[in-house]
C-alpha positions as CSV (number, residue, x, y, z in Angstrom):
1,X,0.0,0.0,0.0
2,X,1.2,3.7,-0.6
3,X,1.6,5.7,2.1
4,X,0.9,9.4,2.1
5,X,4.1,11.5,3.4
6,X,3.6,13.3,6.6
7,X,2.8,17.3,6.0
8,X,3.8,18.8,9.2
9,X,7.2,20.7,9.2
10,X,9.3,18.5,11.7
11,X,7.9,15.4,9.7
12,X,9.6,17.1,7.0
13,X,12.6,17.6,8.4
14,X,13.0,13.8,10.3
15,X,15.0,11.6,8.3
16,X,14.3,8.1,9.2
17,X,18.0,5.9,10.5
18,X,20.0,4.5,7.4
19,X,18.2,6.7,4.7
20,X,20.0,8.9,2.6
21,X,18.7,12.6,2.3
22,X,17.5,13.0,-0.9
23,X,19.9,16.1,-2.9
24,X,17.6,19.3,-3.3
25,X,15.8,19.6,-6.5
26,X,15.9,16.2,-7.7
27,X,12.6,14.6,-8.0
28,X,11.2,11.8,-6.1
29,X,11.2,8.5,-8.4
30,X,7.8,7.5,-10.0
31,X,5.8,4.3,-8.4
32,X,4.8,2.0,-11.0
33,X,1.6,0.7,-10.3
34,X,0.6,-2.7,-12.7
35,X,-2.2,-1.8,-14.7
36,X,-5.7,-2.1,-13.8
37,X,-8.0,-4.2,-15.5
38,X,-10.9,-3.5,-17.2
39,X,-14.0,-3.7,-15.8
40,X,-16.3,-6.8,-17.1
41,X,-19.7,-5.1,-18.5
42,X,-22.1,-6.2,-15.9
43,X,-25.4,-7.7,-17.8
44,X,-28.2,-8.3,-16.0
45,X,-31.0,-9.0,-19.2
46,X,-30.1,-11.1,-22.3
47,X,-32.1,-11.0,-25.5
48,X,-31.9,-14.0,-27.3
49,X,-32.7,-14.5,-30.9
50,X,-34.4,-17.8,-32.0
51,X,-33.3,-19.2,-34.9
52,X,-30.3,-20.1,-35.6
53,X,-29.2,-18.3,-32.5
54,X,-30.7,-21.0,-29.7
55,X,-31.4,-23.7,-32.5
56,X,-29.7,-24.8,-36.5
57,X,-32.7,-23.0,-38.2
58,X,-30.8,-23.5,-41.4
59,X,-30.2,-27.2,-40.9
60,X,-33.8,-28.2,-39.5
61,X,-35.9,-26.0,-41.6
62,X,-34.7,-23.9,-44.0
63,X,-34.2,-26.1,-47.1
64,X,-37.7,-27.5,-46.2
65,X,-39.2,-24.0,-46.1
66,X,-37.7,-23.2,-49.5
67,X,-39.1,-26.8,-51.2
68,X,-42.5,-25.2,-49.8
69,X,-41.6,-21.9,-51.1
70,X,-41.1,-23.4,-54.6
71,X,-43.8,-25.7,-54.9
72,X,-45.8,-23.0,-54.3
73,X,-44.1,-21.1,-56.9
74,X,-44.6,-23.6,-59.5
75,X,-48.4,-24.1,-58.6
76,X,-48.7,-20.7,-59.4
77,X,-47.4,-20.8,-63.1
78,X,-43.8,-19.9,-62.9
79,X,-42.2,-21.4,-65.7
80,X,-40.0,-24.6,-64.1
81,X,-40.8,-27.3,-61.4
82,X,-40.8,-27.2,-57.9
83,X,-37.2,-29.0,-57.8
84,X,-36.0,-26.5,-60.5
85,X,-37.2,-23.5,-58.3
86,X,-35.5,-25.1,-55.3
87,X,-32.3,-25.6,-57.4
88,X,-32.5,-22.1,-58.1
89,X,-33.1,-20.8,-54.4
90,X,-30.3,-22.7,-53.1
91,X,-28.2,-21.0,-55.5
92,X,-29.2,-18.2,-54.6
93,X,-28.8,-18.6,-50.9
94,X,-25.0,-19.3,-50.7
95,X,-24.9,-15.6,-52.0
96,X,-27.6,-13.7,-50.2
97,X,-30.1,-15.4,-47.8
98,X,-32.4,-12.1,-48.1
99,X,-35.7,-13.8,-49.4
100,X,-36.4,-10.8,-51.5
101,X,-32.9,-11.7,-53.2
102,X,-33.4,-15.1,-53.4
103,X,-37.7,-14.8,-55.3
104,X,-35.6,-11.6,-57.5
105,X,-32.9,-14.0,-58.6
106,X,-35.3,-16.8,-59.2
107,X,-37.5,-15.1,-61.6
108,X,-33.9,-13.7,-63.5
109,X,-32.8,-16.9,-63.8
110,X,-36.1,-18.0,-65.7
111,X,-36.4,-14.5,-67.4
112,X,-40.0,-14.2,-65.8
113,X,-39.7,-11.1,-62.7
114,X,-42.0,-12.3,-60.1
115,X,-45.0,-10.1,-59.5
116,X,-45.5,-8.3,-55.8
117,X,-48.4,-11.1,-55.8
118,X,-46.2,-14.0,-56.1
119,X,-43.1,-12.9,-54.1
120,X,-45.7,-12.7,-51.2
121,X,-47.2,-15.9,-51.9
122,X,-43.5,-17.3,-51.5
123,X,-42.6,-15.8,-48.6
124,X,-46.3,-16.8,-46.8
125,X,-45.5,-20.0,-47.7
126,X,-41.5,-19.6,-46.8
127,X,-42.8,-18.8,-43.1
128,X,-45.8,-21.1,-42.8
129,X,-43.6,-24.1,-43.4
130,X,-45.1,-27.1,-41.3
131,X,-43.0,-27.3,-37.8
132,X,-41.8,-30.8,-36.7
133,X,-39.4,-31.8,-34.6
134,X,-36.4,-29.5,-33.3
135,X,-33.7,-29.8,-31.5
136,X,-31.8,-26.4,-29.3
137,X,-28.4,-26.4,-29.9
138,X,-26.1,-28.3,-27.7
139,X,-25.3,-27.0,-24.3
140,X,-28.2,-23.7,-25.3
141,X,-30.5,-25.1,-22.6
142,X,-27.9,-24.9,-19.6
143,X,-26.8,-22.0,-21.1
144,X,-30.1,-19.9,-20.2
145,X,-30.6,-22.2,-17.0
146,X,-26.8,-21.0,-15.4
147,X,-27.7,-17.3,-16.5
148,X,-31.1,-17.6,-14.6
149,X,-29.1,-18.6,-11.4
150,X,-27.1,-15.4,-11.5
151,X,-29.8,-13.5,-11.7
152,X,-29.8,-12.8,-15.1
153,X,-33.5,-12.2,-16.9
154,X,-33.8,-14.0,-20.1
155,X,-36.1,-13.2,-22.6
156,X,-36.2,-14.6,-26.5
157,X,-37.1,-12.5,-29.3
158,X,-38.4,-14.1,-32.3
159,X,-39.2,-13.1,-35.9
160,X,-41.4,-14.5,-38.5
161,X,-45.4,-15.6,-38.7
162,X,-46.2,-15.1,-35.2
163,X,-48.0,-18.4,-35.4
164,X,-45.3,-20.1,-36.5
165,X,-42.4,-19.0,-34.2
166,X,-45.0,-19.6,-31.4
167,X,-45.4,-23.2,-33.4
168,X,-41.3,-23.8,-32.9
169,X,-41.1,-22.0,-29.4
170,X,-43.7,-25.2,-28.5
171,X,-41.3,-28.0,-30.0
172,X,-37.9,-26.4,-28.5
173,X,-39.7,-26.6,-25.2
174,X,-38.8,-23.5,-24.6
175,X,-42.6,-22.5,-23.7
176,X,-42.0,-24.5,-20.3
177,X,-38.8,-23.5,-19.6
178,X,-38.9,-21.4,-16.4
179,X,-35.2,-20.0,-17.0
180,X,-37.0,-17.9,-19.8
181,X,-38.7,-15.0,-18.5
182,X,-40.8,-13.8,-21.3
183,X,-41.1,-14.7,-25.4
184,X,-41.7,-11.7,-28.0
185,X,-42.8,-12.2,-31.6
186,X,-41.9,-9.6,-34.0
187,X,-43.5,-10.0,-37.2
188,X,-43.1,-9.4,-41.1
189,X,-45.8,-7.4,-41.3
190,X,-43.9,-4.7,-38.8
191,X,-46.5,-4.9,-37.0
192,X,-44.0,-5.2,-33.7
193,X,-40.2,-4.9,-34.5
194,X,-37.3,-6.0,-32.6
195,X,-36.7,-2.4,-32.0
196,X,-39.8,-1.9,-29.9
197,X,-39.6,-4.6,-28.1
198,X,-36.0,-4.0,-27.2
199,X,-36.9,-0.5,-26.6
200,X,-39.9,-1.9,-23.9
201,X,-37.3,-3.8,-22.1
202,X,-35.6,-0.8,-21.4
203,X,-38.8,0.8,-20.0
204,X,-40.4,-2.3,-18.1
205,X,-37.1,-4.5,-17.0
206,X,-33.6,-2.4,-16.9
207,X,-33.5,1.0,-17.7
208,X,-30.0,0.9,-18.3
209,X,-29.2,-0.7,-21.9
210,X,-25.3,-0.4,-20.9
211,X,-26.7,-3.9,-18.5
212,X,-28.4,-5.5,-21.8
213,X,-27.0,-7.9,-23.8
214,X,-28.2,-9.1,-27.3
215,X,-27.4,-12.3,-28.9
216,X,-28.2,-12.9,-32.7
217,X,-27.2,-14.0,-35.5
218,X,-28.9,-11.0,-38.0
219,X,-26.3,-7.9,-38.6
220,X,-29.2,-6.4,-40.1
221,X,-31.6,-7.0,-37.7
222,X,-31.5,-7.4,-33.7
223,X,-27.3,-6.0,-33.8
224,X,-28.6,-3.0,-35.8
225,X,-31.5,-2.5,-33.4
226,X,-29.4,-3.3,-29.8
227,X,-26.3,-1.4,-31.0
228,X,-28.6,1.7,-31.8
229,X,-30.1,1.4,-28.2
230,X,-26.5,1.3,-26.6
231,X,-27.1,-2.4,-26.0
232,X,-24.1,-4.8,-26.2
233,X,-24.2,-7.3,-28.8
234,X,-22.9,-10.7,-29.7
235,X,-23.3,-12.3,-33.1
236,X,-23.3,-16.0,-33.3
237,X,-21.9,-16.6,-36.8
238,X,-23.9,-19.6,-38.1
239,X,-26.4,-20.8,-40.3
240,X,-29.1,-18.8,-42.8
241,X,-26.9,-15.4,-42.4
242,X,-23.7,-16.4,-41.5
243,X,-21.7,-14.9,-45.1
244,X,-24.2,-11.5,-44.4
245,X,-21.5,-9.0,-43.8
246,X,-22.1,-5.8,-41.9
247,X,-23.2,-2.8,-43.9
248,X,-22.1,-0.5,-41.3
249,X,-20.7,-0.2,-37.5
250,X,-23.7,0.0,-36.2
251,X,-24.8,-3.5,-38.1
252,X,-21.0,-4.6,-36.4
253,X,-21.4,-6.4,-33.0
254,X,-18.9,-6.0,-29.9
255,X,-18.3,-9.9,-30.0
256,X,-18.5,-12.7,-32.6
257,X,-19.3,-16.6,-32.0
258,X,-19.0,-19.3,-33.2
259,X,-20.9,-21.6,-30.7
260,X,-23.6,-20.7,-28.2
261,X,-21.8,-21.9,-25.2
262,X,-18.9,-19.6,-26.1
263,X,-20.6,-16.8,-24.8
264,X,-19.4,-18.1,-21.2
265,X,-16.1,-16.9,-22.0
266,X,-16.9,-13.4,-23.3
267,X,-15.3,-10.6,-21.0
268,X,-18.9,-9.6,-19.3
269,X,-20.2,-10.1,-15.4
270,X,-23.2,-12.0,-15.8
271,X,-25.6,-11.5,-12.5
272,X,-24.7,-10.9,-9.7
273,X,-20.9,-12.3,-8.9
274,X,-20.6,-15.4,-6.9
């Protein structure tokens, strides 16, 4: 511990046995403290995305929501068949997974533009893809369970047909999982964005967004909206989205992923400490 040096005169003038006097006008030597470390963020809400954030969306559904997609496609007079629609949306997939890339770049490739009519019949039937079983990702269920038991308040923020996401919220279990405090479904129809419901968080749970933490896997989407809030943010770079580069800073999170469990070893409190 540093000491402060006695102020009074005779303090001043007492030299303490076997110390040298120091010369007059040369300057005391400089303590060197180590450096400090930086304080860990303290988080006391996550937001967690659903798909392919807490489960492989793009491995359980996707290409199945796509064959939909195209059969509808075909049905509707677009000149191929539903396997050479789906051919084509694959294709375009590994370059943009936007949908309104993928139904553009369909109707290029077969030199017939889809009309507003049919893009929205694709994506209806995109979204309203039949849910079966699905599987969280490994280790995503003790995850939320060991943040609960720090006191951190989870809550999952979806997006799609409500119905849907409501329909895969009930075959992850995750309806019955108590570690989950609440489940929000923003919708295509922008009825409710991730936005608002990010920015009712911050009025209902913690008014302080500097203690939030979002987890996603869309640049465009829940980053963009919890880095514009002054929310931290970690990308999980996987599945649907994972060659989407950032158009901005603001679409750039604080932390990237590769594995939900990883977020364990981020540089952030979680809770309350042990």
């Amino acid at each position: 511990m540093i000491r402060r040096r006695p102020s009074t005169p005779s303090a001043r003038r007492s030299t303490p046995a076997g110390r040298r006097k120091r010369p007059a006008g040369k300057a005391p030597a400089r303590v060197r403290r180590p450096p400090a470390r930086a304080a860990r963020p303290l988080i006391t809400v996550v937001l967690f995305d659903l798909d392919d954030t807490l489960y492989d969306c793009m491995g359980q559904r996707v290409v199945a929501a796509h064959r939909n997609a195209s059969r509808t496609l075909a049905a509707a007079g677009l000149p191929a068949s539903a396997d050479q629609i789906l051919k084509l949306r694959l294709a375009a997939l590994e370059a943009d997974p936007r949908l309104e890339f993928v139904d553009l770049e369909v109707g290029r490739q077969l030199g017939a533009p889809l009309s507003d009519t049919l893009r929205e019949a694709s994506q209806a039937a995109y979204f309203a893809t039949p849910v079966g079983r699905l599987r969280l990702f490994p280790g995503a269920r003790d995850l939320l369970r060991s943040l609960k038991r720090r006191g951190v308040r989870n809550f999952i923020v979806s997006f799609g047909d409500p119905d849907t996401q409501r329909a895969k919220v009930a075959a992850l279990g995750l309806d019955r999982e108590s570690s989950v405090e609440n489940i929000f479904y923003a919708d295509r129809a922008r009825a409710l964005t991730k936005e608002e419901v990010f920015r009712s968080i911050l009025r209902s749970v913690e008014s302080d967004p500097a203690r939030v933490l979002v987890v996603g896997d869309r640049p465009a989407s829940e980053i963009r909206a919890g880095k514009g809030l002054g929310m931290h943010t970690v990308r999980l770079r996987h599945g649907e989205f994972a060659v989407q580069e950032p158009a901005s800073e603001m679409e750039r999170a604080d932390f990237e992923i590769k594995k939900l469990t990883a977020l364990r070893q981020l540089p952030f409190q979680f809770g309350h400490p042990r």
